[in-house]
C-alpha positions in Angstrom: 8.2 19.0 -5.6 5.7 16.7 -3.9 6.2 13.4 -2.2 7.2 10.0 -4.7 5.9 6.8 -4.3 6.7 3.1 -4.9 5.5 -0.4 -3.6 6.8 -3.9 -3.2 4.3 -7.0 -2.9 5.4 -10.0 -1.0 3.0 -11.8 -1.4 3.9 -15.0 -0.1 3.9 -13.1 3.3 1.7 -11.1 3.1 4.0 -7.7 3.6 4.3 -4.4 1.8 7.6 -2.9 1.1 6.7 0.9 0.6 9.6 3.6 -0.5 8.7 7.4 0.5 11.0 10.2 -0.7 10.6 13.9 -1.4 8.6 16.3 0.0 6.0 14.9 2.7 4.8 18.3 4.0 1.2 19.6 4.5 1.4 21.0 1.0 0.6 16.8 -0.1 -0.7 16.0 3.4 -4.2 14.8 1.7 -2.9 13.2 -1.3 -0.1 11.5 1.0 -3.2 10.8 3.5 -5.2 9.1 1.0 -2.6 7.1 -0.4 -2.0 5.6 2.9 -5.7 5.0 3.6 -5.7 2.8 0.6 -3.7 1.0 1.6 -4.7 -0.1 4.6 -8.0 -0.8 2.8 -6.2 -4.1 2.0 -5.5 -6.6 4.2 -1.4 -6.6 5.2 0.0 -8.7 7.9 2.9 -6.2 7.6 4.0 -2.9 5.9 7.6 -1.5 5.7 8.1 2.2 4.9 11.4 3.3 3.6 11.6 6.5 4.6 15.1 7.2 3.2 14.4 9.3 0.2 12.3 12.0 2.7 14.2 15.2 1.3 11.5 17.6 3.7 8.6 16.7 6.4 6.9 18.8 8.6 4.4 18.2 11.7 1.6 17.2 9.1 3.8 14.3 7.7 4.8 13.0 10.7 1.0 12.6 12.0 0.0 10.7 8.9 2.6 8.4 9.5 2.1 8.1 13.6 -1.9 7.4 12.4 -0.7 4.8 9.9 0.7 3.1 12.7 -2.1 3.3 14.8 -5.1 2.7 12.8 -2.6 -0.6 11.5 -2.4 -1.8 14.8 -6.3 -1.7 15.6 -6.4 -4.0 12.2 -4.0 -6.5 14.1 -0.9 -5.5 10.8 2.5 -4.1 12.2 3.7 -0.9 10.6 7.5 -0.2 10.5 9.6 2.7 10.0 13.0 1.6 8.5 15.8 3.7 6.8 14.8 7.0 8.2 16.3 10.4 6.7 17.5 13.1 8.0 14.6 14.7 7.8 12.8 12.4 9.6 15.1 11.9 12.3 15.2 15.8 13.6 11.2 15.5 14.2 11.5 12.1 16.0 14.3 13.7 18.1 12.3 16.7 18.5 9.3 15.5 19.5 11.4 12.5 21.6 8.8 9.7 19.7 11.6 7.2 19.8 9.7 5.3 22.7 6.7 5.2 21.2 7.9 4.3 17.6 10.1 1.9 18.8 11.7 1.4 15.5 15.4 0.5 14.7 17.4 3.9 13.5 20.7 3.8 12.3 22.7 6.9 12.3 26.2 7.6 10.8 28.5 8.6 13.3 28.5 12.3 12.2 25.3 12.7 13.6 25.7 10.9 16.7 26.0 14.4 18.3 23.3 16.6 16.7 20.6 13.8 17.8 20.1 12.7 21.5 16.9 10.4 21.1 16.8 10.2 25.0 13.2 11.2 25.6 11.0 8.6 25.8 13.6 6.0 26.2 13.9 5.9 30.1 17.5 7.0 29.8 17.1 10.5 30.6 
């Protein structure tokens, strides 16, 4: 199963409403790559990435999207990370990115103890 892929225009304001789900390993790290890459081809004040439907990501998925953020910002749009799966939690815990993300997560209370999303934070 690869990754799946669907987009929102708003085109009024200029923002992109992006849903991610499945598999976003470094089995589809190009295809997943270039898709991003076109995208910020275009010009978006914004971009939203649901990242709710993420099923399975590895290290290679996570880079694409920490380089989505980046090479957004150097274009002067704003990248955000909204919804986040379980997936996608355990390798921002992991590798403590809350910090540098700096992107609202909501977890349920059953995982209140398996995560600890101290490092980075200036809590620990």
């Amino acid at each position: 199963m690869s990754f799946e892929w669907n987009t929102e225009r708003i085109q009024n304001d200029n923002v992109l409403k992006l849903w991610i789900g499945g598999e976003v390993t470094i089995y589809y790290a190009s295809e997943f790559k270039e898709k991003l890459d076109s995208i910020l081809k275009e010009s978006w004040k914004s971009i939203e990435l649901d990242l709710s439907k993420i099923s399975k990501m590895d290290t290679s998925g996570l880079q694409i999207l920490l380089a989505l953020k980046k090479e957004a910002k150097s274009k002067n749009s704003t990248v955000r990370f909204v919804n986040h799966s379980h997936a996608v939690l355990k390798l921002i815990d992991l590798y403590g990115l809350t910090g540098f993300l700096r992107d609202k997560i909501k977890l349920q209370k059953e995982d209140l103890k398996e995560f600890s999303f101290l490092y980075g934070t200036g809590k620990n």
